[in-house]
LOSE-466028 format. One record per residue (C-alpha): residue number from 0; x, y, z. Coordinates in Angstrom, 3 decimals, m for minus. Each point is the difference from the previous one (the first is absolute). Layout:
+-----+----------+----------+----------+
: pos :        X :        Y :        Z :
+-----+----------+----------+----------+
: NUM :        X :        Y :        Z :
...
+-----+----------+----------+----------+
***
This chain:
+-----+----------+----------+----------+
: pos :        X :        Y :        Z :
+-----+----------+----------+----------+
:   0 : m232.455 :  m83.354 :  154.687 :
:   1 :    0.810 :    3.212 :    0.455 :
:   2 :   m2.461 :    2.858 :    0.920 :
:   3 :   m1.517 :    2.479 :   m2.383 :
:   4 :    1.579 :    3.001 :   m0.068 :
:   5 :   m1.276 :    3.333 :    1.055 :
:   6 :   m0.165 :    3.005 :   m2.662 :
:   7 :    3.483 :    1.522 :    0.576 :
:   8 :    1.600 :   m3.318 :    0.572 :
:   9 :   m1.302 :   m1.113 :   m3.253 :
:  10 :    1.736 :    3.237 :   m1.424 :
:  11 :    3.680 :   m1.290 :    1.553 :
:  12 :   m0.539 :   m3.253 :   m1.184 :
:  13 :   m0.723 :    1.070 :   m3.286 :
:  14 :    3.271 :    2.102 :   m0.047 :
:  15 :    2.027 :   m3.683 :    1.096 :
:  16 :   m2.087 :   m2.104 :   m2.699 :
:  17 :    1.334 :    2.552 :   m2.121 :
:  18 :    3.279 :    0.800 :    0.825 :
:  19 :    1.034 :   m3.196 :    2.072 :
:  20 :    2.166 :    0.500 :    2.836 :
:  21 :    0.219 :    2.893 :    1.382 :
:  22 :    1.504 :    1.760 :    3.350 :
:  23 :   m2.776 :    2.172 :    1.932 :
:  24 :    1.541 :    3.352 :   m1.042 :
:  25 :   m0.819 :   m1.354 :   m3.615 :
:  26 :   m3.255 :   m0.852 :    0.760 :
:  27 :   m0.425 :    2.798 :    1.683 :
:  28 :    1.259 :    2.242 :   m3.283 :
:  29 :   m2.342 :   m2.078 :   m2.038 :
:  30 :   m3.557 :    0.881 :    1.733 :
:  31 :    1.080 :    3.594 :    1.342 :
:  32 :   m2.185 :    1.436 :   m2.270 :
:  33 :   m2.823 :   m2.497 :    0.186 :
:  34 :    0.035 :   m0.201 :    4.042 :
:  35 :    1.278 :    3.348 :    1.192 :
:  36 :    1.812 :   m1.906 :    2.975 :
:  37 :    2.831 :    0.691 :    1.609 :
:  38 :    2.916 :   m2.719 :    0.110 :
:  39 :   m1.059 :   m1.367 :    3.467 :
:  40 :   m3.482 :   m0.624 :   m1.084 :
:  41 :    1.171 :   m1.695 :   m3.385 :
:  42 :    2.283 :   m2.261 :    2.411 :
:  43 :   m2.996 :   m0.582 :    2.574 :
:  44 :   m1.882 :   m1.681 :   m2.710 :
:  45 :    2.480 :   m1.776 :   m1.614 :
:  46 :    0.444 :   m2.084 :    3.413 :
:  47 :   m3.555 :   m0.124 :    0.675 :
:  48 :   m0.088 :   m1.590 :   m3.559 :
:  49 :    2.551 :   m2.320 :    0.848 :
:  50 :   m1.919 :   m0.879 :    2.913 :
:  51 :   m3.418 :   m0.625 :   m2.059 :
:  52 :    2.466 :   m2.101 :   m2.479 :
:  53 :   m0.607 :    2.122 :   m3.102 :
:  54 :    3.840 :    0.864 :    0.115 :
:  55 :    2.976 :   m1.440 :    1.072 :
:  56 :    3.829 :    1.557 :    1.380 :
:  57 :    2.792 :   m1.284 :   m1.454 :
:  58 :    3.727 :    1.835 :    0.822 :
:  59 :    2.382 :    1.111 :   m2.954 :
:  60 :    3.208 :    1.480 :    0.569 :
:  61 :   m1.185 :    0.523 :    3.831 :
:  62 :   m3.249 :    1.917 :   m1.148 :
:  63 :   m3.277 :   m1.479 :    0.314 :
:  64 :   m1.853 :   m0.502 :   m3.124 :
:  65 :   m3.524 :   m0.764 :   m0.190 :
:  66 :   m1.420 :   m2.364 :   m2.580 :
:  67 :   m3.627 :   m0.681 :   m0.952 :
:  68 :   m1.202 :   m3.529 :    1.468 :
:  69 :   m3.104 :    0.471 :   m0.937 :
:  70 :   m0.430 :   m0.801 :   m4.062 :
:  71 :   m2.115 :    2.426 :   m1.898 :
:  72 :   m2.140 :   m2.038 :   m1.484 :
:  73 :   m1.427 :   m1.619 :    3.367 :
:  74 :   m0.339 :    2.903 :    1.234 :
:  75 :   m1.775 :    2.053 :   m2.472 :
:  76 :   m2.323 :   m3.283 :   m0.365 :
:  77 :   m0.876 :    0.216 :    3.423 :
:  78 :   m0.535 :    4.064 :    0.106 :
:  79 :   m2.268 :   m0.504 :   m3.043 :
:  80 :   m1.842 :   m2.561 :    0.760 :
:  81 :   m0.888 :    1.148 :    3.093 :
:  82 :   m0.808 :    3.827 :   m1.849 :
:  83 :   m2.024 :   m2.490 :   m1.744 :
:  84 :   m2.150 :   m1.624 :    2.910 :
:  85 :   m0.213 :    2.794 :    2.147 :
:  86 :   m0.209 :    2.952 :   m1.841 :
:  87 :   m1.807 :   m1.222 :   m3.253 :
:  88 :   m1.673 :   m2.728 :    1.978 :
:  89 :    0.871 :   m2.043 :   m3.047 :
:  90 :    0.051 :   m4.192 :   m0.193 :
:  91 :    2.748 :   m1.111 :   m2.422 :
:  92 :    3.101 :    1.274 :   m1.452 :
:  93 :    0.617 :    3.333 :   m1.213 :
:  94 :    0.745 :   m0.382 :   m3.972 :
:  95 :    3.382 :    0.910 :   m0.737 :
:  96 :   m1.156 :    2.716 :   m2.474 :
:  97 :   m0.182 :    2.000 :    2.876 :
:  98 :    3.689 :    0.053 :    0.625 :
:  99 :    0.800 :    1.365 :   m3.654 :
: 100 :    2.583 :    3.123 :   m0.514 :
: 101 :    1.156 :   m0.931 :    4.060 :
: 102 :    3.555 :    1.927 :    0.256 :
: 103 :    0.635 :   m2.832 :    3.118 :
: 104 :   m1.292 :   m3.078 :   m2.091 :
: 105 :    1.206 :   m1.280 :   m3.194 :
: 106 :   m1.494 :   m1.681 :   m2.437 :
: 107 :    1.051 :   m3.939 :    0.926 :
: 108 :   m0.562 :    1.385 :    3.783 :
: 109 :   m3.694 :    0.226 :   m0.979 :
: 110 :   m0.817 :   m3.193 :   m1.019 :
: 111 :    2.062 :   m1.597 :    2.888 :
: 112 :   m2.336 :    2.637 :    2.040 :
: 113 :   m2.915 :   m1.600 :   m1.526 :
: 114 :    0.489 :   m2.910 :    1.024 :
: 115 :    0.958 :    0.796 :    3.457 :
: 116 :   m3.167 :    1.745 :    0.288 :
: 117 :   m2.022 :   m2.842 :   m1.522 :
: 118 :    1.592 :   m2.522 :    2.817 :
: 119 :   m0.390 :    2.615 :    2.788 :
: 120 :   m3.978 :   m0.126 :   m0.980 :
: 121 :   m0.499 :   m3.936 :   m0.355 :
: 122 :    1.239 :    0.505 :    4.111 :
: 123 :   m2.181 :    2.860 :    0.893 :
: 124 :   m3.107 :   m2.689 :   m1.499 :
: 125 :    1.457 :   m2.791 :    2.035 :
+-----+----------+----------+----------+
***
């Protein structure tokens, strides 16, 4: 399983789940504005993603893409059920009501959240 991401990662990897495969300049254009980095630092955390296995490099036409290895879903279950826990200090699931008018979720995405979440709390209880 691969590891959670940190803040900015999660903002690259949102960019791939969005946009699919992408070459680091593109990912790099994507987040500018969100990150402020320069190309190298884009780049340095793309491989230290690939290392943590939330991305993965696949070349195209001799240029290294990156895609996302990590799938959404898992991840954001894992981010928000651990928000959940250890920020909230809440037992159970977080109802999916909460993830209403999300520009990164749609609206099947939430109920297959759900029920991520649900399963990720039956383990925390075991």
């Amino acid at each position: 399983m691969p590891q959670n991401p940190s803040e900015t990662e999660l903002m690259l990897l949102k960019a791939l789940w969005r946009e699919g495969r992408m070459s680091a300049r593109e990912v790099h254009d994507a987040t500018e504005a969100q990150t402020g980095w320069s190309f190298s630092a884009t780049r340095k955390t793309l491989e230290r993603m690939e290392g943590k296995g939330l991305i993965r490099v696949e070349p195209l036409h001799g240029v290294k893409t990156y895609l996302p290895q990590a799938e959404k879903l898992d991840v954001m279950a894992r981010l928000i059920q651990n928000f959940a826990s250890r920020i909230l200090d809440t037992e159970g699931p977080l109802p999916a009501a909460a993830f209403t008018g999300s520009r990164v979720l749609d609206k099947d995405e939430i109920g297959d959240l759900e029920m991520l979440l649900a399963e990720l709390s039956k383990e925390d209880e075991a």
